[in-house]
C-alpha positions as CSV (number, residue, x, y, z in Angstrom):
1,X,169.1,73.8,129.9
2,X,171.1,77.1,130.7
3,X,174.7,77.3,129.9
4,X,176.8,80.4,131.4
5,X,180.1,81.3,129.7
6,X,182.9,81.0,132.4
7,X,186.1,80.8,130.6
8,X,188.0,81.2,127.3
9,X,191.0,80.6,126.4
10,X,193.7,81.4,123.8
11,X,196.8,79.7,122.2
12,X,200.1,81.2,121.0
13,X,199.9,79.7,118.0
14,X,203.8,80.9,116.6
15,X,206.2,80.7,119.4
16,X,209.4,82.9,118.6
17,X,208.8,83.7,114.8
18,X,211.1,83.9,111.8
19,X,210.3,86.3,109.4
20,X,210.1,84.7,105.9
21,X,207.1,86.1,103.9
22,X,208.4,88.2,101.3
23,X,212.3,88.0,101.2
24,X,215.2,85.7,102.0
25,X,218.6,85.7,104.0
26,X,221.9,85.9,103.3
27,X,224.7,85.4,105.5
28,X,228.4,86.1,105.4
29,X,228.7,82.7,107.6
30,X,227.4,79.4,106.1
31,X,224.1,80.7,104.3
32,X,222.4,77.8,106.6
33,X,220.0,80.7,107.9
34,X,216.6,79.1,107.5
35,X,212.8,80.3,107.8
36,X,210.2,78.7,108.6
37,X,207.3,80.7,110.0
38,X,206.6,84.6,109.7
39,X,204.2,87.4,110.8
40,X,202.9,90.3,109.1
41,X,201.0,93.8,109.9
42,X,199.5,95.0,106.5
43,X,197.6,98.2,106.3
44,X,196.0,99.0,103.1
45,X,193.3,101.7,101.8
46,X,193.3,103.0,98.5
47,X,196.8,102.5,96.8
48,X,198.7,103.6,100.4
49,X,200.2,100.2,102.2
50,X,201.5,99.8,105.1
51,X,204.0,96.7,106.0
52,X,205.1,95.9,108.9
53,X,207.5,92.7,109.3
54,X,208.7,90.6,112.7
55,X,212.2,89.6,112.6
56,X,213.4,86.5,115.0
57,X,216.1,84.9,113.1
58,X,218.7,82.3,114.2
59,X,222.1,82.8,113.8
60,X,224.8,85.5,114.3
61,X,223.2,89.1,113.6
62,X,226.9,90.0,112.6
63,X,226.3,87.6,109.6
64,X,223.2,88.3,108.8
65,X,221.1,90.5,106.3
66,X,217.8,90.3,104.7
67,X,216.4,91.2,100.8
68,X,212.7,92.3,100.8
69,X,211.4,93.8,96.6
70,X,209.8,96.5,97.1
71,X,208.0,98.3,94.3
72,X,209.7,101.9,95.3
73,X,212.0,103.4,96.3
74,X,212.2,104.1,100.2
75,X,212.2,107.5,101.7
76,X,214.0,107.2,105.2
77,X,210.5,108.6,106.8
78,X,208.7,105.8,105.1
79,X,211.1,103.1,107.3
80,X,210.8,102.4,111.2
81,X,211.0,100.3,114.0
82,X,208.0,99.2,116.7
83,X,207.5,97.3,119.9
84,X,207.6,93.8,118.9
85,X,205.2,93.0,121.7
86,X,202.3,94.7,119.3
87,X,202.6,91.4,117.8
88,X,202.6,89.6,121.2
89,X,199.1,91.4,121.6
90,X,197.5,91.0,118.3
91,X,197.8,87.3,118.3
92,X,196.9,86.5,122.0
93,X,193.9,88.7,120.9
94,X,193.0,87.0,117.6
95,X,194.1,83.3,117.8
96,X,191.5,80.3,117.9
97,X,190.1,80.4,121.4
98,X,188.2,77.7,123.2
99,X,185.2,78.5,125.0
100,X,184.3,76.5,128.2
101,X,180.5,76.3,129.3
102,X,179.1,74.8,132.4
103,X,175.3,72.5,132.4
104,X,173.6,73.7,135.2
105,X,171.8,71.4,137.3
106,X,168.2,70.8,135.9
107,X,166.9,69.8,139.5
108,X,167.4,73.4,140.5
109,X,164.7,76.1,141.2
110,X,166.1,78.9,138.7
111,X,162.4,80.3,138.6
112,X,163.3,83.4,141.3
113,X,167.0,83.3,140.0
114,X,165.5,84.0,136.3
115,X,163.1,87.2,137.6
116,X,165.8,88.2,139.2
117,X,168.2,88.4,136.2
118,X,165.7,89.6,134.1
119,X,165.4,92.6,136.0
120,X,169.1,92.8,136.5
121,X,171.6,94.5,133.4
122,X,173.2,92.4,131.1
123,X,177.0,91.4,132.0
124,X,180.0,92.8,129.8
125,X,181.3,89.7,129.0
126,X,184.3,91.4,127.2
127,X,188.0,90.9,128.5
128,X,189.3,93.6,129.6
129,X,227.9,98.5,106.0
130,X,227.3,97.0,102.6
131,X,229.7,99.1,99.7
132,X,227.7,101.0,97.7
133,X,230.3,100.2,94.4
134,X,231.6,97.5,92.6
135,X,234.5,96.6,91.0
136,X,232.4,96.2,87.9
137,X,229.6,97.2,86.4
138,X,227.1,94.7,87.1
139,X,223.9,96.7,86.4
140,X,223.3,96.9,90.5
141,X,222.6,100.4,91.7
142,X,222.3,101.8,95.2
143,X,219.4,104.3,94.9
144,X,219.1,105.0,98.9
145,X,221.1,104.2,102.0
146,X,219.9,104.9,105.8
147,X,220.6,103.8,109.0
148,X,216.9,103.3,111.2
149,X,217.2,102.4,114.6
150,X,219.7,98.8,114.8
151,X,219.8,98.9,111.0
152,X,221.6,99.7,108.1
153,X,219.4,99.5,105.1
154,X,220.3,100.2,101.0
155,X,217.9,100.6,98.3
156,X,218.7,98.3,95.4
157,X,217.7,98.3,91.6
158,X,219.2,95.7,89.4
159,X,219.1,94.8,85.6
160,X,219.6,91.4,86.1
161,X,219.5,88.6,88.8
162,X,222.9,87.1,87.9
163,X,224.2,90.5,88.5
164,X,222.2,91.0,92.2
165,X,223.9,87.7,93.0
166,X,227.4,88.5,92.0
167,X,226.8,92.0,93.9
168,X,225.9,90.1,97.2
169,X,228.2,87.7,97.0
170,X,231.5,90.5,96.4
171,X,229.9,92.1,99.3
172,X,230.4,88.7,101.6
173,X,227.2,87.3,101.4
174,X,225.7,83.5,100.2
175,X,222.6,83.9,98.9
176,X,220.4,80.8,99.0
177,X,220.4,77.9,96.5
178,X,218.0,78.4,93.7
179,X,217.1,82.0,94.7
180,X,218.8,83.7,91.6
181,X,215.5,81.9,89.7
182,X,213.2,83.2,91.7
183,X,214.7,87.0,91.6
184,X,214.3,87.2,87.8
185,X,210.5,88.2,87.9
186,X,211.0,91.0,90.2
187,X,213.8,92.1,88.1
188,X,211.3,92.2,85.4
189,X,208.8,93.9,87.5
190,X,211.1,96.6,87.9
191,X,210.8,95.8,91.8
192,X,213.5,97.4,93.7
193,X,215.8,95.4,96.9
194,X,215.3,96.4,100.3
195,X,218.3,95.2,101.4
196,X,218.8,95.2,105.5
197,X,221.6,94.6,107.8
198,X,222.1,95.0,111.7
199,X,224.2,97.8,112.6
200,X,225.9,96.2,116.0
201,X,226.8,99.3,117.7
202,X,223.2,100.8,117.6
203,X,222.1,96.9,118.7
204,X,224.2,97.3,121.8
205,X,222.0,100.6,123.1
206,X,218.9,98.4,123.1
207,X,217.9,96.6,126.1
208,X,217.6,92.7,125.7
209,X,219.1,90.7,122.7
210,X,216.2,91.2,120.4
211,X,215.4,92.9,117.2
212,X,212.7,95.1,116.8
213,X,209.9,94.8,113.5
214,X,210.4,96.7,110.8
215,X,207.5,98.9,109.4
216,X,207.7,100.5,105.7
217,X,205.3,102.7,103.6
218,X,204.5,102.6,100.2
219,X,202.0,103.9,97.5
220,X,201.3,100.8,95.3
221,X,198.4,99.4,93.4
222,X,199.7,96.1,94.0
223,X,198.2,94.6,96.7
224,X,200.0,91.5,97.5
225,X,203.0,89.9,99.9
226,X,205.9,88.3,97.2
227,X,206.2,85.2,99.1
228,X,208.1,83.1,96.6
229,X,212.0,84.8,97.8
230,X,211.1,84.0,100.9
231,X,211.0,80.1,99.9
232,X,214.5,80.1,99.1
233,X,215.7,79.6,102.6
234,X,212.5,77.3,103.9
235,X,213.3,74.0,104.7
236,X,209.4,72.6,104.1
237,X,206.3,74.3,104.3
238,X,206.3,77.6,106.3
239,X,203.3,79.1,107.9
240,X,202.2,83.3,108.0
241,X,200.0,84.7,110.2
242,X,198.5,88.2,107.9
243,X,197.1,90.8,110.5
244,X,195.4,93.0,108.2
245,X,193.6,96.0,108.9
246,X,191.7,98.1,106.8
247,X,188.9,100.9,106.6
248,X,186.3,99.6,105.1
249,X,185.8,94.9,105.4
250,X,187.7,92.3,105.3
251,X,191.2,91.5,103.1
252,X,190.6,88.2,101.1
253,X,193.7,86.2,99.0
254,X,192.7,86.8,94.8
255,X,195.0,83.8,93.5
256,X,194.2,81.1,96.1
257,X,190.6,80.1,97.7
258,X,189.8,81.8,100.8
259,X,187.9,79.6,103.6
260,X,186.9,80.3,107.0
261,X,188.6,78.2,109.8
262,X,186.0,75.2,111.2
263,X,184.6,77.2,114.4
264,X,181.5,76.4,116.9
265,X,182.7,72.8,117.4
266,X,181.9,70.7,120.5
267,X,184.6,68.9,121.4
268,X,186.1,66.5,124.0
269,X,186.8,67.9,128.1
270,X,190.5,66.6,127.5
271,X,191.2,69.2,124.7
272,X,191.6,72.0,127.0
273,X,194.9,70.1,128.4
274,X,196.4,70.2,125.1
275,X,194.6,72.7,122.8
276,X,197.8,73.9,121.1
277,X,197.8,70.2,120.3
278,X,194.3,69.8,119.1
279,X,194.2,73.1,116.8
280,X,197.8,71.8,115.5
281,X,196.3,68.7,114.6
282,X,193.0,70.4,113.6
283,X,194.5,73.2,111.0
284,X,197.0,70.2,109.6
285,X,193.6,68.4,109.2
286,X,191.7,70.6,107.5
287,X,194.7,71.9,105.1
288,X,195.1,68.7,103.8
289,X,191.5,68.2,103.0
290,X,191.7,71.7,100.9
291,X,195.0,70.1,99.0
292,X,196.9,72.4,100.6
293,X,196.1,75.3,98.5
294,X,194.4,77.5,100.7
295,X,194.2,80.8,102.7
296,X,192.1,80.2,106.2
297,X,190.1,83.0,107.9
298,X,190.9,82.9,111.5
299,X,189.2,85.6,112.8
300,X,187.1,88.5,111.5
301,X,185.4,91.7,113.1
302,X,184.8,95.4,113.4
303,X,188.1,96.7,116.1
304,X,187.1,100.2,115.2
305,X,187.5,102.2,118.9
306,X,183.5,102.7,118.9
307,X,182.7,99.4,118.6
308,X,182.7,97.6,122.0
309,X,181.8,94.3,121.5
310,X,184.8,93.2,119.5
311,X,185.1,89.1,119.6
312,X,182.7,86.6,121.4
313,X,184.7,86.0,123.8
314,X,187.4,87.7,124.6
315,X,190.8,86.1,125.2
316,X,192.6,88.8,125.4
317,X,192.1,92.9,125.4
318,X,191.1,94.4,122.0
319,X,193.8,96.5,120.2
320,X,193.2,99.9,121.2
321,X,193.9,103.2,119.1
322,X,197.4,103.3,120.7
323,X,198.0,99.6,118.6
324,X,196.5,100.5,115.6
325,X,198.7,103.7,115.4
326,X,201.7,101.8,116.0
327,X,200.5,98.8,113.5
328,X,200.2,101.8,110.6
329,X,196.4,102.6,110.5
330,X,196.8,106.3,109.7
331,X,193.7,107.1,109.4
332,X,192.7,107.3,112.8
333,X,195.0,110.3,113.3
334,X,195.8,112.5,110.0
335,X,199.7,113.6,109.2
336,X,199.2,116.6,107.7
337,X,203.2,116.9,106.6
338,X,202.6,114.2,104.2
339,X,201.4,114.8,100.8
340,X,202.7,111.8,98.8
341,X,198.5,110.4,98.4
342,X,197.3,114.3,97.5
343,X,195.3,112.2,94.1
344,X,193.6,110.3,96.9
345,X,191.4,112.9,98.9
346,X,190.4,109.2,100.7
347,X,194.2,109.1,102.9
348,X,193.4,113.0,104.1
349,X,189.9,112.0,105.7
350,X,190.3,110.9,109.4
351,X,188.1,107.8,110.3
352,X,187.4,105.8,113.3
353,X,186.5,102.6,111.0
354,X,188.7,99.5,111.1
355,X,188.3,95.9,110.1
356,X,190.7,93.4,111.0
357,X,191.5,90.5,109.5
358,X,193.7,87.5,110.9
359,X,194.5,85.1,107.5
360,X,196.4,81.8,107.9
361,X,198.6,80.2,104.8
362,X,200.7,77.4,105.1
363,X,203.3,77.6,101.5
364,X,205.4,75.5,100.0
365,X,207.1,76.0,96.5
366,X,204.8,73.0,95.1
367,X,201.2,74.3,95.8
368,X,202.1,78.1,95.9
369,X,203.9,78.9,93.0
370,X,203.0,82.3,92.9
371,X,202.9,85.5,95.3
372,X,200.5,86.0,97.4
373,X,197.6,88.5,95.9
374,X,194.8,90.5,97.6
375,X,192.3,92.6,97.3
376,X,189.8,94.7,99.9
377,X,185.9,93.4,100.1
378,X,183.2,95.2,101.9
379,X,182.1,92.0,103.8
380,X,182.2,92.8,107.2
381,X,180.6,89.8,109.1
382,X,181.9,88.8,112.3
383,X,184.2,85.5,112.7
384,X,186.1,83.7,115.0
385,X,187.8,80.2,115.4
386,X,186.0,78.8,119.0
387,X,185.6,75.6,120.3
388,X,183.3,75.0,123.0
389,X,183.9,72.4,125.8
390,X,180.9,71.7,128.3
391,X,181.2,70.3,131.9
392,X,178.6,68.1,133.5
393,X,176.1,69.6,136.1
394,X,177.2,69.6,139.8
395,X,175.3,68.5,142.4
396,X,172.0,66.4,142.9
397,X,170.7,64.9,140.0
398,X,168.4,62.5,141.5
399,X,164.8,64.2,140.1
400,X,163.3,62.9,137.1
401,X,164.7,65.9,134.8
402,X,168.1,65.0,136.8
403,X,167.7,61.6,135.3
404,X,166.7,62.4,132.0
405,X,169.8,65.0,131.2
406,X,172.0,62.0,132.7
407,X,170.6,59.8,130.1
408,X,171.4,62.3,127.1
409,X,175.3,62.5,127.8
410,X,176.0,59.3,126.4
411,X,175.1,60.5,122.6
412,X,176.6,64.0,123.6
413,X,179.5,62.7,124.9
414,X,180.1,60.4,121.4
415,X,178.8,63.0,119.3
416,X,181.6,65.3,120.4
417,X,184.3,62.6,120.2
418,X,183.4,62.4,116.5
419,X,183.7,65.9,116.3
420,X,187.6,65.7,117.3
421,X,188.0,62.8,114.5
422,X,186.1,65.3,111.8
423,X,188.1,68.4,113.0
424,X,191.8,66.4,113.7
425,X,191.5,63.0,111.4
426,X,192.4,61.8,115.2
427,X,190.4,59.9,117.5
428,X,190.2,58.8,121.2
429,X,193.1,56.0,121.1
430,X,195.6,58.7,119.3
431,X,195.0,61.3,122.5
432,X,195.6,58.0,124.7
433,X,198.8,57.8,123.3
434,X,199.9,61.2,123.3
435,X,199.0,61.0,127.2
436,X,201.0,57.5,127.6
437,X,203.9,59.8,126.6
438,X,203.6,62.9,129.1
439,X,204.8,63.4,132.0
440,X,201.4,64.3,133.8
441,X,198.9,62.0,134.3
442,X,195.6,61.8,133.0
443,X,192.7,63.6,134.3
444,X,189.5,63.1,135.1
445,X,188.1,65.0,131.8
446,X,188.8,61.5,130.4
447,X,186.9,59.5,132.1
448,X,183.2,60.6,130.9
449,X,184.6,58.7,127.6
450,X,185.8,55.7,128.7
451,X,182.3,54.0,128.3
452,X,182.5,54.8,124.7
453,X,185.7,52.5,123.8
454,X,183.4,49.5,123.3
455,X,181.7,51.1,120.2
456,X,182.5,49.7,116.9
457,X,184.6,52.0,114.7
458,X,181.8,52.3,112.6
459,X,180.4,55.0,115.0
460,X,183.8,56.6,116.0
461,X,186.5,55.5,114.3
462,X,189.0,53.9,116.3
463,X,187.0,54.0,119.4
464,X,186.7,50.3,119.3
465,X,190.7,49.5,120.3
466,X,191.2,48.9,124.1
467,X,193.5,51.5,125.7
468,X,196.7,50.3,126.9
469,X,197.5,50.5,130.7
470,X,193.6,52.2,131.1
471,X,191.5,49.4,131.4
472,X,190.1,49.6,134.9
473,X,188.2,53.1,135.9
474,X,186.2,54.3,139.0
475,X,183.6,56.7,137.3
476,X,182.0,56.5,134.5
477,X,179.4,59.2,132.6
478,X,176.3,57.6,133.6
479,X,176.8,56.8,136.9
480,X,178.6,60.1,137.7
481,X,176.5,63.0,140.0
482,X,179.4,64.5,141.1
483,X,181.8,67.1,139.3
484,X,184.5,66.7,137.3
485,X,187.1,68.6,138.9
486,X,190.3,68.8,136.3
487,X,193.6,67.5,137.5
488,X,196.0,67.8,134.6
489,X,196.1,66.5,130.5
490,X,198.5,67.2,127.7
């Protein structure tokens, strides 16, 4: 039986982002700022990182300002904005995509279409201010101050986190409950304070009420995003998406287990009208099952500019060199007026080679006490989060191989319907309810698993409970020759 790949499709997983991972925020209102979810860019090869941090907040910008340790100190040149869409384009591109394939009819004559293809080439099936002094000496110094596009930022040591409080808070600012604690190993570290504010004036010149991402660069041989801070303003567990590029394989988490993402599943036809539900339910699922002390691989692969088969499928177009310039992969294009890596003839070689990495964590204080830590691997296998939905055949199905194919889609059917309860810890009566509660009504992708209700729960758990306001239907699996045509699911 021949399947042909017609469609995939993609989910923005993090609608408007706060940015959370590696500091907190104080505010010269109420200090109710909260975080919740975050995005990163990190670029690393050799000792020489590359950071770059999307900022959403909610809340007055007047009010607002952020503290990020760093383990240097700044350099103006080592500080700039980007075009927050870069982020817009690296997730369409690497979220968890599902895949929809189409049986084609078995009583069909393919015989000439087959010579003909085989003599054909094969498709591309690619997508296209703060003061700088105190009244007393409370071991806080400003080692830098700069203004970078819509913001003021200072350069902070301290001695002690008592005294980085008290300075904050004689400046006008709250800091968080409880994040004095958490400051006191990066005191120790000898970690400096990037501490960042938005200059209104220069907010005013930019077009739309947004702020762009901030991008830093650093020599370090740390490798690792301090995460902890950033739990002083969460209100429960906070998720991070980790775009991570480097030269040579993929990025992998050092003080937590790594694990690929479930991917290749079967599933249901009524998941494509709610597959932000489904991989909701699906990463909630699967997190809890790896007691919640886990990094998950969403998607890994070669993006370097001569490699043109980049993901299997496509859902949206590859990041070209233009992105990964922007997103801090120097490499690809050599400064020669920068000389702070000369002990590291690696950073003065120009490459086309890139790897990128898309990580998922979902952190709380209780099962991620400590940052996170990384390290670079040469693995360089291909992944991807897909799940595959598969329509029936269309047409006349009245031969004998017609009749045989319609006899198999009863197991398929239930065999992909316990799929969704492995993947979700959901079954068929839990999507019935979510549909009872839209606004659209259901589709005929639900109806080729109505037949299966009457199976004990033995087989599919929870499958054996009648539907509510469902119990009469015109077509069922077996008795259907037609095609499905979709008419709306969430």
């Amino acid at each position: 039986m021949k399947k042909h790949l017609l469609l995939s499709g993609t989910i923005l997983l993090l609608s408007p982002l706060l940015y959370s991972f590696c500091g907190f925020y104080v505010s010269k209102a109420d200090g109710t700022i909260k975080n919740n979810t975050s995005q990163v860019i990190l670029v690393r090869d050799g000792n020489r990182n590359v950071i770059t941090m999307y900022n959403d907040f909610q809340g007055a910008t007047k009010d607002f300002a952020m503290v990020v340790p760093v383990p240097v100190v700044l350099k103006k040149k080592d500080i700039r904005v980007i075009d927050p869409s870069l982020f817009q384009r690296l997730n369409d591109y690497s979220a968890p995509r599902l895949v929809e394939y189409y049986d084609e009819n078995p009583c069909n004559d393919y015989s000439l279409m087959d010579r003909e293809m085989k003599s054909a080439p094969a498709p591309n099936r690619m997508a296209s201010g703060i003061s700088s002094t105190a009244k007393k000496n409370l071991g806080v110094v400003v080692e830098a101050s700069y203004q970078v596009g819509e913001y003021d930022i200072l350069i902070l040591s301290a001695n002690e986190s008592s005294g980085l409080r008290e300075w904050l808070t004689m400046n006008g600012y709250k800091i968080p409950a409880g994040a004095e604690t958490v400051l006191v190993p990066y005191i120790k570290s000898n970690l400096k304070f990037f501490v960042v504010k938005v200059n209104e004036k220069e907010k005013k010149k930019l077009p739309g009420n947004f702020l762009r991402p901030l991008q830093i660069s650093f020599n370090s041989p740390r490798f690792m995003l301090p995460i902890r801070l950033g739990m002083a303003n969460a209100t429960g567990d906070q998720d991070m998406i980790v775009y991570a590029f480097t030269r040579k394989g993929r990025i992998e988490c050092t003080n937590y287990r790594n694990v690929e993402i479930a991917t290749g599943n079967k599933v249901p036809l009524f998941v494509k009208k709610n597959f932000g539900a489904f991989y909701s339910h699906l990463f909630k699922h699967q997190w809890e099952k790896e007691n919640k002390r886990i990094g998950f691989v969403e998607y890994a692969w070669d993006v370097s500019p001569a490699n043109f088969q980049k993901c299997d499928p496509c859902v949206g177009n590859p990041p070209d060199q233009k992105d990964l310039l922007e997103a801090g992969v120097w490499w690809l294009q050599r400064d020669w007026e920068d000389y702070t890596s000369v002990d590291n003839i690696d950073n003065y070689k120009i490459s086309n080679n890139v790897f990128f990495t898309r990580l998922h964590f979902r952190y709380n204080r209780e099962n991620f006490p400590q940052d996170l830590m990384f390290q670079l691997t040469p693995n360089t296998t291909n992944f991807q989060a897909r799940y595959i939905i598969t329509h029936l055949a269309t047409g006349d199905l009245s031969c004998t191989t017609g009749n045989n194919y319609l006899s198999t889609l009863y197991k398929r059917r239930k065999q992909e319907l316990k799929e969704l309860y492995k993947l979700t810890g959901r079954n068929l009566n839990n999507w019935q309810d979510e549909t009872l509660v839209s606004s659209q009504p259901t589709g005929d992708e639900m109806t080729p698993y109505m037949e299966l209700t009457n199976l004990s729960k033995k087989e599919i758990p929870g499958a054996g409970q009648p539907f509510i306001g469902m119990m009469v239907f015109g077509v069922t699996v077996l008795g259907s020759v037609g095609f499905l045509r979709y008419k709306g699911f969430v």
